[in-house]
Every structure is written in structure tokens, then in C-alpha cells.
py3Dmol code that shows the C-alpha trace and the ligand (Angstrom):
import py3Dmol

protein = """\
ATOM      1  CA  UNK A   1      23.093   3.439  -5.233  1.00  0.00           C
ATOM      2  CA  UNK A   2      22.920   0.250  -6.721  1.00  0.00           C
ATOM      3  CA  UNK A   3      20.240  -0.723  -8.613  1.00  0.00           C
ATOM      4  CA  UNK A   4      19.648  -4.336  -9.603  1.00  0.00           C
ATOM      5  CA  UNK A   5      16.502  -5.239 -11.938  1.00  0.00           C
ATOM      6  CA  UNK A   6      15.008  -8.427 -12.137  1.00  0.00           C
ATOM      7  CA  UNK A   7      16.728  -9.113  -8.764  1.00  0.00           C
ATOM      8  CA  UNK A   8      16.008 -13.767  -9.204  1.00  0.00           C
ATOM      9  CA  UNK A   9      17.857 -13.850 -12.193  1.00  0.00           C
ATOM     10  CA  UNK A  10      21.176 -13.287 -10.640  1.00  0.00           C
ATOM     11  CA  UNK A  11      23.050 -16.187  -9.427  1.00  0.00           C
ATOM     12  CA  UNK A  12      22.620 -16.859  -5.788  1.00  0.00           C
ATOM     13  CA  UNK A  13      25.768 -17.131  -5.057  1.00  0.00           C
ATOM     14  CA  UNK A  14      26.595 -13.290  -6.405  1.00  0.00           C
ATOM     15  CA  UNK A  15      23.283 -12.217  -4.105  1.00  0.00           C
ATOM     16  CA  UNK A  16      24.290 -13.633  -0.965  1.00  0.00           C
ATOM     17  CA  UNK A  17      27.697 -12.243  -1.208  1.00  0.00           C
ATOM     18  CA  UNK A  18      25.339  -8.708  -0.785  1.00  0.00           C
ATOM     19  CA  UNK A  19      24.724  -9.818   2.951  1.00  0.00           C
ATOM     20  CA  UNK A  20      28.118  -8.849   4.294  1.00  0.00           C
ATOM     21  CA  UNK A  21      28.078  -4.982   2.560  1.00  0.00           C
ATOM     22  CA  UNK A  22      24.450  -4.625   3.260  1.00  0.00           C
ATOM     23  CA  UNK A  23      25.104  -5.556   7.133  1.00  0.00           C
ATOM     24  CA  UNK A  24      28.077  -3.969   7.795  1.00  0.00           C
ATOM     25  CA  UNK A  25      28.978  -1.036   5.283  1.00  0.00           C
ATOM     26  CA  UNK A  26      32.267  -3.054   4.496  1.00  0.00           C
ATOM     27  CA  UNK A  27      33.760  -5.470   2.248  1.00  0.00           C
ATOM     28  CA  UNK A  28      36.278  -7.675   3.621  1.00  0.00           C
ATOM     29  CA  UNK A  29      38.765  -9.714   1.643  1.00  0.00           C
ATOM     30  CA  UNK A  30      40.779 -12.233   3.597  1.00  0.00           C
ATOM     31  CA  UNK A  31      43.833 -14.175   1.658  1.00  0.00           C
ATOM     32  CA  UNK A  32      46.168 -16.367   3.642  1.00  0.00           C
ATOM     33  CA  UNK A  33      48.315 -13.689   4.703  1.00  0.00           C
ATOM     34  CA  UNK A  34      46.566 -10.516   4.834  1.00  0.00           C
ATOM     35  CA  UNK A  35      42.824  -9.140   5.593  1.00  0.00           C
ATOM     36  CA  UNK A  36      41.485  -6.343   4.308  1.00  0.00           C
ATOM     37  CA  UNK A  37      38.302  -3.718   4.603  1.00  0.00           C
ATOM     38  CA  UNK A  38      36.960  -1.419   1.751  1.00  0.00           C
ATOM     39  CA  UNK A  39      34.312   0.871   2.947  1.00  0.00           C
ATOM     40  CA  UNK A  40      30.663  -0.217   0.656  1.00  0.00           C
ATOM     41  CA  UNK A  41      28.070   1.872   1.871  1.00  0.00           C
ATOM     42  CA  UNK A  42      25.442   2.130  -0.784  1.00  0.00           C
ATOM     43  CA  UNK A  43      21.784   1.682  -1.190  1.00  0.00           C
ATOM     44  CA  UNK A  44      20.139  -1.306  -2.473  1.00  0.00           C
ATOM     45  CA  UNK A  45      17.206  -0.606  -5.009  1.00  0.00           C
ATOM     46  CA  UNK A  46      15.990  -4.657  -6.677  1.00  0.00           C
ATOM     47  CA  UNK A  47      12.966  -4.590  -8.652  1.00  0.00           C
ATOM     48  CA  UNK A  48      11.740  -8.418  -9.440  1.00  0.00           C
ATOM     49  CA  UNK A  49       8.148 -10.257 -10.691  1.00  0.00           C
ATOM     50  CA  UNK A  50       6.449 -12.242  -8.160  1.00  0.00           C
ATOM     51  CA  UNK A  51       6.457 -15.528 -10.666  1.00  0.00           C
ATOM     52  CA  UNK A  52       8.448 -16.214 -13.613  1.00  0.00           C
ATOM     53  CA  UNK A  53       5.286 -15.325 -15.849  1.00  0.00           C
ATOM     54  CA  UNK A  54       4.832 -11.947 -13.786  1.00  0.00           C
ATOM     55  CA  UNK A  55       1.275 -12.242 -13.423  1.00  0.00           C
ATOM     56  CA  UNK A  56       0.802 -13.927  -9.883  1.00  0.00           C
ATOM     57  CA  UNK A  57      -1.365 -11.635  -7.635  1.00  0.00           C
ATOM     58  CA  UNK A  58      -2.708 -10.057 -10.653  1.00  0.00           C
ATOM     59  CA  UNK A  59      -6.287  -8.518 -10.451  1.00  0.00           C
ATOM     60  CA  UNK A  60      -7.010  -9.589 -13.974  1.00  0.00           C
ATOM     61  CA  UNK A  61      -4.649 -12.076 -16.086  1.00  0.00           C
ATOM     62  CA  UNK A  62      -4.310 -14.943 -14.771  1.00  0.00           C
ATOM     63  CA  UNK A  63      -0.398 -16.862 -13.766  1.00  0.00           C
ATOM     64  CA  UNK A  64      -0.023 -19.697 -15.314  1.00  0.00           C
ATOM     65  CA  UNK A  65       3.437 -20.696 -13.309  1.00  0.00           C
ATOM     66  CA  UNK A  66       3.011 -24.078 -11.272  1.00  0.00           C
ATOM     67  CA  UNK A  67       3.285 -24.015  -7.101  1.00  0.00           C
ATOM     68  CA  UNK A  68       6.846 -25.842  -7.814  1.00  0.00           C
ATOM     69  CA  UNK A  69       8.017 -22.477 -10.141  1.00  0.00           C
ATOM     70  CA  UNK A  70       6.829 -20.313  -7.840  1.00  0.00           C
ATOM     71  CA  UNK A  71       8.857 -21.405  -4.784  1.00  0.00           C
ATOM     72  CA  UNK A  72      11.801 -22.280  -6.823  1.00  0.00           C
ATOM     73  CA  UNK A  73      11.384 -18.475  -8.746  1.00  0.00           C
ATOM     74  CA  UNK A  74      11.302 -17.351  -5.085  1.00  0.00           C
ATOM     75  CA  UNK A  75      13.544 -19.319  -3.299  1.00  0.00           C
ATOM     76  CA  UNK A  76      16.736 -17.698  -5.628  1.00  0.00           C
ATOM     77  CA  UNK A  77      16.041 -14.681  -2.858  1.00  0.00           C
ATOM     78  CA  UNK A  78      17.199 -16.197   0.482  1.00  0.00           C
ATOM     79  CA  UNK A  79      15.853 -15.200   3.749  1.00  0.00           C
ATOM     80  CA  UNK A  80      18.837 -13.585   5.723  1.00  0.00           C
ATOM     81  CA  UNK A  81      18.999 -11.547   2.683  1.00  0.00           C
ATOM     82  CA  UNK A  82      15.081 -10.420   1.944  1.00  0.00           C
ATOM     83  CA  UNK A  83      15.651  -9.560   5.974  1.00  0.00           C
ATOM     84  CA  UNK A  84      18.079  -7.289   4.733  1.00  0.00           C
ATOM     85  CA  UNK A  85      16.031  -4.965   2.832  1.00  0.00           C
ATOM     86  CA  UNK A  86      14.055  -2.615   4.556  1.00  0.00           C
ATOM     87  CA  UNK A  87      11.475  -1.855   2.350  1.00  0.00           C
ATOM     88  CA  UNK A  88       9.721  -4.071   0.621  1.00  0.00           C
ATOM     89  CA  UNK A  89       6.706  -3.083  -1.650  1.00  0.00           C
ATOM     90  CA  UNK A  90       4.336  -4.965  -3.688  1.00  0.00           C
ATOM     91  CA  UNK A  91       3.445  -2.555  -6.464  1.00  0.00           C
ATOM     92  CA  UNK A  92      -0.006  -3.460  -8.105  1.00  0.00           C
ATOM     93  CA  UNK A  93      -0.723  -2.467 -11.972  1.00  0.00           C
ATOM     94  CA  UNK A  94      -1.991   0.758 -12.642  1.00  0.00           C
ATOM     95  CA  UNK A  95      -5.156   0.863 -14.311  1.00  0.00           C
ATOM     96  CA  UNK A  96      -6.443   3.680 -17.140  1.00  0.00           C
ATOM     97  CA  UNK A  97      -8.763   5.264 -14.710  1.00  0.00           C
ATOM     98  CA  UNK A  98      -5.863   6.398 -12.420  1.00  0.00           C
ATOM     99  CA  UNK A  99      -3.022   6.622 -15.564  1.00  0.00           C
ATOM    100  CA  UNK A 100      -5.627   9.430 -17.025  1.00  0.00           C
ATOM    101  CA  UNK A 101      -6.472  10.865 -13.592  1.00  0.00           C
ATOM    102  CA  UNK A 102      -6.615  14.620 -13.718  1.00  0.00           C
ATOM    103  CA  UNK A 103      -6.026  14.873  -9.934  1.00  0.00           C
ATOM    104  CA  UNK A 104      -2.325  15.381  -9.602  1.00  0.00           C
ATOM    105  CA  UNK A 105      -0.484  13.441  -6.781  1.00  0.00           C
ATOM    106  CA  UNK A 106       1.513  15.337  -4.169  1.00  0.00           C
ATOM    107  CA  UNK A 107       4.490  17.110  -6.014  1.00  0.00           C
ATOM    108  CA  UNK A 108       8.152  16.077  -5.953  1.00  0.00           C
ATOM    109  CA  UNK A 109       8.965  19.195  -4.170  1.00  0.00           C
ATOM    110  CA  UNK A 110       6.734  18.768  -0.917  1.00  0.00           C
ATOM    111  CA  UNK A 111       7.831  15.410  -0.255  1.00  0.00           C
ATOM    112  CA  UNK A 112      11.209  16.479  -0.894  1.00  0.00           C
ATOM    113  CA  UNK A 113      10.774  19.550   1.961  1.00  0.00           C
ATOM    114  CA  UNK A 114       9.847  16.726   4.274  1.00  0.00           C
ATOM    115  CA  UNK A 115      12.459  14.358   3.697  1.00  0.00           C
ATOM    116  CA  UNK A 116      15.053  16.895   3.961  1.00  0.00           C
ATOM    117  CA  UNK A 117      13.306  17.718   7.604  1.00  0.00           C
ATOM    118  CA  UNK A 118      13.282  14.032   8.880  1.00  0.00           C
ATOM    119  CA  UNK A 119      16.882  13.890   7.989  1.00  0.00           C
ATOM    120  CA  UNK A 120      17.845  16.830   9.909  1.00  0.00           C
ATOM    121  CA  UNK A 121      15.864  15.469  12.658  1.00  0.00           C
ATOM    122  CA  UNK A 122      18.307  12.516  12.455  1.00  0.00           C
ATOM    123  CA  UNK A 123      21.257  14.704  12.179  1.00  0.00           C
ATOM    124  CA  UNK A 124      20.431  16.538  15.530  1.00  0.00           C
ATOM    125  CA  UNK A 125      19.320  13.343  16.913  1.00  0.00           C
ATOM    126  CA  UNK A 126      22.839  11.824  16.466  1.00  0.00           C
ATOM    127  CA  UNK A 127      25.095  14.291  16.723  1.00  0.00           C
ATOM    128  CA  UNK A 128      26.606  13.244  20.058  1.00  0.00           C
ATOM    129  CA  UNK A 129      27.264   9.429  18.419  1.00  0.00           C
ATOM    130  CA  UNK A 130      30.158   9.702  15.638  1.00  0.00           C
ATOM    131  CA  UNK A 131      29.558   7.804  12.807  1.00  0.00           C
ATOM    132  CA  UNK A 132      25.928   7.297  12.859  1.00  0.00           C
ATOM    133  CA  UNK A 133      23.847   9.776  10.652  1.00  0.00           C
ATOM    134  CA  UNK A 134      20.563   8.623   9.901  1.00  0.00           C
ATOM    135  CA  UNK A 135      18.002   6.117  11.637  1.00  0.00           C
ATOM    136  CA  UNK A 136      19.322   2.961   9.408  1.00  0.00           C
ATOM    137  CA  UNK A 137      22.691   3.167  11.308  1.00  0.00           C
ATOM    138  CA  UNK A 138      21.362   2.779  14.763  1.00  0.00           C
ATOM    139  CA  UNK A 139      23.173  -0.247  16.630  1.00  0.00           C
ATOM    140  CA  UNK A 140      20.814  -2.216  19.059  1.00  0.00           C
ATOM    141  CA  UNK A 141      21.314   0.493  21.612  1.00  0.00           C
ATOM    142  CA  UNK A 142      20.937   3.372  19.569  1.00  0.00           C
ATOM    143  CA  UNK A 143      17.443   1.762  18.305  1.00  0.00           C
ATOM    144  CA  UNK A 144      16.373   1.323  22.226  1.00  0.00           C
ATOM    145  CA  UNK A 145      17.441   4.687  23.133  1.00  0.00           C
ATOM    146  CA  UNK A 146      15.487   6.852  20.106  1.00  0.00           C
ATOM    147  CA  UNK A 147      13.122   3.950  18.452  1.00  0.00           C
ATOM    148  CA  UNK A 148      10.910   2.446  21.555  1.00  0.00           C
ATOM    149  CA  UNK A 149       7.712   2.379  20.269  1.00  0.00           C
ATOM    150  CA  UNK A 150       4.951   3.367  22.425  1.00  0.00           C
ATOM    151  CA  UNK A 151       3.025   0.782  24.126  1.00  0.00           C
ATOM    152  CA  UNK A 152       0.306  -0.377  21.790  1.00  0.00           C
ATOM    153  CA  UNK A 153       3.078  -0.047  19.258  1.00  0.00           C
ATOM    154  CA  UNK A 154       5.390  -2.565  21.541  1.00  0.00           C
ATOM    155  CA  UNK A 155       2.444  -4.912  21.351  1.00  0.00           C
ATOM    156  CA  UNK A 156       1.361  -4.906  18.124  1.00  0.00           C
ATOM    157  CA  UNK A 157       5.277  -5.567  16.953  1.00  0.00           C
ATOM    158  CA  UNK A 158       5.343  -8.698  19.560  1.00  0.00           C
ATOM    159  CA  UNK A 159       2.576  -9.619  17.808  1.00  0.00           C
ATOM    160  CA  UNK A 160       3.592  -9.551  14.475  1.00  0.00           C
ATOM    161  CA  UNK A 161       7.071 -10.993  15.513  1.00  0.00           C
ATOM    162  CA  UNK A 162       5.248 -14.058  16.765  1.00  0.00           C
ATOM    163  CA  UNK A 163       2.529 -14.675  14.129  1.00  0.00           C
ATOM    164  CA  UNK A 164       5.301 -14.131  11.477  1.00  0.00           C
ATOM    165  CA  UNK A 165       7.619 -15.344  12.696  1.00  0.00           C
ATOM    166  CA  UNK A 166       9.839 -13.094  12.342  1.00  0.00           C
ATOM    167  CA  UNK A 167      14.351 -13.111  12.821  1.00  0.00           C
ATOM    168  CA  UNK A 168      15.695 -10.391  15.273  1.00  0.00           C
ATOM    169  CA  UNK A 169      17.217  -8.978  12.227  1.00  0.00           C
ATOM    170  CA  UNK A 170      13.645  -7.981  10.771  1.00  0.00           C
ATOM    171  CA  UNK A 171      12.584  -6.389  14.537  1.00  0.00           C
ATOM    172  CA  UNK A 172      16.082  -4.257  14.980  1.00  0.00           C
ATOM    173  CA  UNK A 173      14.852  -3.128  10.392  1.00  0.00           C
ATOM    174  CA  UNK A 174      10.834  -2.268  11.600  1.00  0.00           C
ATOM    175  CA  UNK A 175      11.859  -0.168  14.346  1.00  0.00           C
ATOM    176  CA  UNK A 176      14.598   1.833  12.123  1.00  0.00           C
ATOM    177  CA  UNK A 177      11.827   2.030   9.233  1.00  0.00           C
ATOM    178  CA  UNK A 178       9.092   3.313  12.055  1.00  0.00           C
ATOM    179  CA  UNK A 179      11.282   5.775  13.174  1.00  0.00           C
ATOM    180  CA  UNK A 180      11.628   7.125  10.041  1.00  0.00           C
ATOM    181  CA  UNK A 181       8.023   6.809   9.264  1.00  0.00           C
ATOM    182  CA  UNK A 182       8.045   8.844  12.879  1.00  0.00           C
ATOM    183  CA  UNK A 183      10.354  11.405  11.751  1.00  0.00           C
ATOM    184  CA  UNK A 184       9.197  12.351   8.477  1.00  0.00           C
ATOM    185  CA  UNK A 185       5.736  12.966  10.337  1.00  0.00           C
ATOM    186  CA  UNK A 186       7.241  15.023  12.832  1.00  0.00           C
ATOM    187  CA  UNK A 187       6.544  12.867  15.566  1.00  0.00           C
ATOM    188  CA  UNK A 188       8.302  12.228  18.636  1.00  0.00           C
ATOM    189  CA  UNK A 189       6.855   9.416  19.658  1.00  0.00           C
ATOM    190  CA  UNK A 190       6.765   6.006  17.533  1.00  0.00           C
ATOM    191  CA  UNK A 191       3.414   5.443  17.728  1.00  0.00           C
ATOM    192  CA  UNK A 192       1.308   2.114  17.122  1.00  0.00           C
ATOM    193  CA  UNK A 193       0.569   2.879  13.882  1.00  0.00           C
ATOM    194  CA  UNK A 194       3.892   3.696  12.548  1.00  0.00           C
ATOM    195  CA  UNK A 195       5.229  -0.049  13.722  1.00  0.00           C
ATOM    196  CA  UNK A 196       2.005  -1.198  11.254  1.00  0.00           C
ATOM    197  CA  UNK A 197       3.665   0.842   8.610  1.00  0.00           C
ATOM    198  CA  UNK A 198       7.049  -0.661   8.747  1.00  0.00           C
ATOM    199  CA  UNK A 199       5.434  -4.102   9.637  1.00  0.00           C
ATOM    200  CA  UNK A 200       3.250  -3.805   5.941  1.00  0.00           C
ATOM    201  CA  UNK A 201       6.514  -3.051   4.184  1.00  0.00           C
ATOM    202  CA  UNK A 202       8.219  -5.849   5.822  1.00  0.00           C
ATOM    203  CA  UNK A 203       6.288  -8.669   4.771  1.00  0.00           C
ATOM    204  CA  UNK A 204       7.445  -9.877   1.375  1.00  0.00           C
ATOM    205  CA  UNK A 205       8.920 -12.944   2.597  1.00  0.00           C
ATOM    206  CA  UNK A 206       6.637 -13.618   5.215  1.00  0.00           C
ATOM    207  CA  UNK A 207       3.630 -12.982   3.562  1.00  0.00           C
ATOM    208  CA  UNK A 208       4.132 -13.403  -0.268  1.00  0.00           C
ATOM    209  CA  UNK A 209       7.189 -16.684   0.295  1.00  0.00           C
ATOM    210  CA  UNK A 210       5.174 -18.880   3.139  1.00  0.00           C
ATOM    211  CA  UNK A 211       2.014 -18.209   1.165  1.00  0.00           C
ATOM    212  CA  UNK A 212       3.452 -19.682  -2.074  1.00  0.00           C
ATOM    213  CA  UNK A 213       5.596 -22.249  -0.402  1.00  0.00           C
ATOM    214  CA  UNK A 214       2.408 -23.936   1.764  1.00  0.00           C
ATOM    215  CA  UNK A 215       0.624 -23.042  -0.896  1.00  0.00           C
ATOM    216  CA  UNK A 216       0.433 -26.623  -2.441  1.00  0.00           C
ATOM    217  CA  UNK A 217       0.410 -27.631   1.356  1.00  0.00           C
ATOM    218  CA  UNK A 218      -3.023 -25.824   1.661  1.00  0.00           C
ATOM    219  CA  UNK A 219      -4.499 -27.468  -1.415  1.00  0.00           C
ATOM    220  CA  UNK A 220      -3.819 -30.811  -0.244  1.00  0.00           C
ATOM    221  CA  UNK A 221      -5.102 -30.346   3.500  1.00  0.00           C
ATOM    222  CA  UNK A 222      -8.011 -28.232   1.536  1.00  0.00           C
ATOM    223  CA  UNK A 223      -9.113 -30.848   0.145  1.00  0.00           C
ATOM    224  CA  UNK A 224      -8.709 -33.568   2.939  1.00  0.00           C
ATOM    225  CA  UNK A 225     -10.829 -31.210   5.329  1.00  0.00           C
ATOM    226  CA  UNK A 226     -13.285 -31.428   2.172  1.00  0.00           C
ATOM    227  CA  UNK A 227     -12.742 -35.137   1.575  1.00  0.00           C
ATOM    228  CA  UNK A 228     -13.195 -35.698   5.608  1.00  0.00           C
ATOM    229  CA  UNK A 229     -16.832 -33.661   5.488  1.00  0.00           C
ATOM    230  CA  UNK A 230     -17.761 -35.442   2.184  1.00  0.00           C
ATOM    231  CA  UNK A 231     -17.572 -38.747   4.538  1.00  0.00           C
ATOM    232  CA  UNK A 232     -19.120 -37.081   7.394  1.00  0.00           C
ATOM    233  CA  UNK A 233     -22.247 -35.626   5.361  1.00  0.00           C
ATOM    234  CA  UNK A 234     -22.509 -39.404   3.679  1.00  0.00           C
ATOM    235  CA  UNK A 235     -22.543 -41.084   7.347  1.00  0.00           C
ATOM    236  CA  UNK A 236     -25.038 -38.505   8.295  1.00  0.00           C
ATOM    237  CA  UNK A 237     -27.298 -38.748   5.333  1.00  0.00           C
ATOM    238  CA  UNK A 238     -27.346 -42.725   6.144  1.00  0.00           C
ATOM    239  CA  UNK A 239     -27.645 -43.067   9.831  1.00  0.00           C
ATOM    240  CA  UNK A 240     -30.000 -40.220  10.007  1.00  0.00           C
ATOM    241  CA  UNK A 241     -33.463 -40.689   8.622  1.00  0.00           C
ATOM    242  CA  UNK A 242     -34.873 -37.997   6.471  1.00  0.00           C
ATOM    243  CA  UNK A 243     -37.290 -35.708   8.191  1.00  0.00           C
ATOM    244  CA  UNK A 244     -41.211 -36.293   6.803  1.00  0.00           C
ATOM    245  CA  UNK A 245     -41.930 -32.508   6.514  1.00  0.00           C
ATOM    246  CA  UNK A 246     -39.714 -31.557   3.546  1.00  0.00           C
ATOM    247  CA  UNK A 247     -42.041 -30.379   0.894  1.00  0.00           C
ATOM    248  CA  UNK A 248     -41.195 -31.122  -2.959  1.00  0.00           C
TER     249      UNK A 248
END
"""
ligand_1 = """\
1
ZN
Zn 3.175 -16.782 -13.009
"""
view = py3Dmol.view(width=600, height=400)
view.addModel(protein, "pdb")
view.setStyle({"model": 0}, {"cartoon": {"style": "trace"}})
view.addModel(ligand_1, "xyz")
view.setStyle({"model": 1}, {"stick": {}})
view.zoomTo()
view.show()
């Protein structure tokens, strides 16, 4: 496992050179007269802020990082690479109500019974395809074969493909992470809402990057629409004459 914390403050150049391992499970090294593959199969855990201050999204202190720090805090993370990681979760603070709950969450142990189930679903799933051992090695055939999502499942993914605008790298991800959703439920199927699931942990570049980045674009078309029905009320208030039965 390999852990990196505070995932923008490494230099870009080191995190894109994570695509290659993270894609393929190798490192190659080519020189002028050799080439050469060492096996890198590990799992990626990054932890980072969503501004440079931290507090962006907060529910009660308040960022005080510009649009233009934002997207250029943001933009050390490239796409192709975000697309990369399967999960993505925006943790919010924890507040003293639930840090002094009494009401204990579900134990360790249970959710450890049940991942130890969905990954011997996996194992009997592919034990006919050497090499492949769990649902996040499935090639594009693999995911067809085990990860077709029901119908209203299908659907909702086209839609969220198109709105998002999502790569075929971030479709071939969802599917692997709903199947595992699937498994670790005990379900067959891959049912509509287990492609929601995978879609809501999906959606940190989509959602969190775009909204930053046309942020600023917002603001200024904000306040044209405003500017445009400030002229529009105006020209209203003048050609139209003001109707006798308003009492004071
Ligand atoms: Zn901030």
C-alpha cells in the first residue's frame, strides 16, 4: 500500500509518473538498448484538502482561498490521473454530537466477515481467468461478462456519463466499484442503485474541479443575467405606467 498525504503538494511531474503503475501493475524502464518490466501492484491511499486553507465546503468556517488558488491548488491533480482512483470520498468534519455519540458504529469485525465474503465471491468468479483475482482486474471483457448492470442501472450510468462528462476510463472504474458494491451485498445482479454508489464516489473531479474551475465563470454570467434583468425591470418600470389601485 502506498499511502501519500497531502496528495497537491507533490510535484506533478512525480504524480503523473503514478499513471503507468496504477494502469497497468508494471513499471517499465526503457534505455537505448534495453526495456525492462518490474511488477508494481499496490494500492493507492492520497488524502488532500479541498483548498490550500482547507476550509472550502466547510459547514461553518469560512475559505478564504481566491477562485484562482483553488483551481491552481486543484489543478496539481490531473485528470487521467483523478480517473485513476476509484474511490473518491469527500469526508465532512465531525461534529461533538456524533464524536460523543454513545451509539457504536458497526464493528471492525462484521465488516471484515463481509469483505472477506465478496472477495471469495471474486475468487470463484475468476477462477477460470489466470491472473485476474478480484473485480479491479477485470479487462473490458471481463467487466461485460460479470459487471452489466441491470437496465435502469445501464441508464442511469449513460446518464451520468453524458451529464459529466465522463472518459471511458471512469465507466470501465464505476462498473468495477458497482460490482464490488454488488458483491459485498451479496447480490448477483448490479442493480441501479449500486451504479449510483460508484457514480457518488466517482465524482471528485467532476463535481468538486468543474465546480471550482467555472466557478468564477458563474459569478460573472451571475451577475450579467442580474445586470440584464436590472435593465429589463428599469424598461418596464418606464414604459409601463403604474397601476392606480396600489394602496400606500
Ligand atoms: Zn480555502
Amino acid at each position: 500500500m502506498l499511502f501519500l498525504d497531502e496528495l497537491p503538494e507533490f510535484p506533478r511531474s512525480v504524480l503523473e509518473v503514478l499513471r503507468q503503475p496504477l494502469e497497468d501493475r508494471v513499471i517499465s524502464i526503457s534505455r537505448a538498448r534495453y526495456a525492462t518490466e518490474y511488477p508494481a501492484s499496490f494500492m493507492l491511499v492520497a488524502s488532500m484538502n479541498p483548498c490550500p486553507c482547507g476550509y472550502y465546503g466547510h459547514p461553518k468556517k469560512q475559505c478564504v482561498c481566491t477562485d484562482y488558488q483553488r483551481i491552481n491548488y486543484m489543478s496539481r491533480i490531473s485528470g487521467p490521473l483523478l480517473d485513476r482512483i476509484d474511490l473518491q470520498v469527500e469526508v465532512q468534519p465531525v461534529n461533538f454530537d456524533q464524536m460523543s455519540s454513545k451509539q457504536p458504529g458497526e464493528p471492525s469485525a462484521a465488516i471484515r466477515e463481509r469483505v472477506i465474503k465478496a472477495r471469495a465471491i471474486q475468487s470463484l468468479r475468476f477462477k477460470n481467468h489466470p491472473g485476474v483475482h478480484c473485480n479491479a482486474q477485470m479487462t473490458s471483457s471481463l467487466l461485460h461478462q460479470y459487471a452489466e448492470p441491470d437496465s435502469a442501472g445501464l441508464e442511469k450510468l449513460r446518464d451520468a456519463m453524458e451529464r459529466m462528462n465522463m472518459s471511458a476510463r471512469a465507466y470501465d472504474r464505476i462498473l468495477k466499484v458497482a460490482r464490488t458494491i454488488a458483491d459485498l451485498e451479496g447480490s448477483v445482479t448490479v442493480r441501479q442503485y449500486h451504479i449510483m454508489e460508484a457514480i457518488g464516489n466517482h465524482n471528485l473531479y467532476h463535481d468538486n474541479y468543474y465546480r471550482i474551475s467555472y466557478s468564477s465563470c458563474q459569478l460573472f454570467l451571475g451577475f450579467g443575467i442580474s445586470f440584464l434583468w436590472v435593465i429589463l425591470l428599469a424598461i418596464r418600470l418606464i414604459t409601463q405606467p403604474m397601476p392606480n389601485n396600489i394602496s400606500a
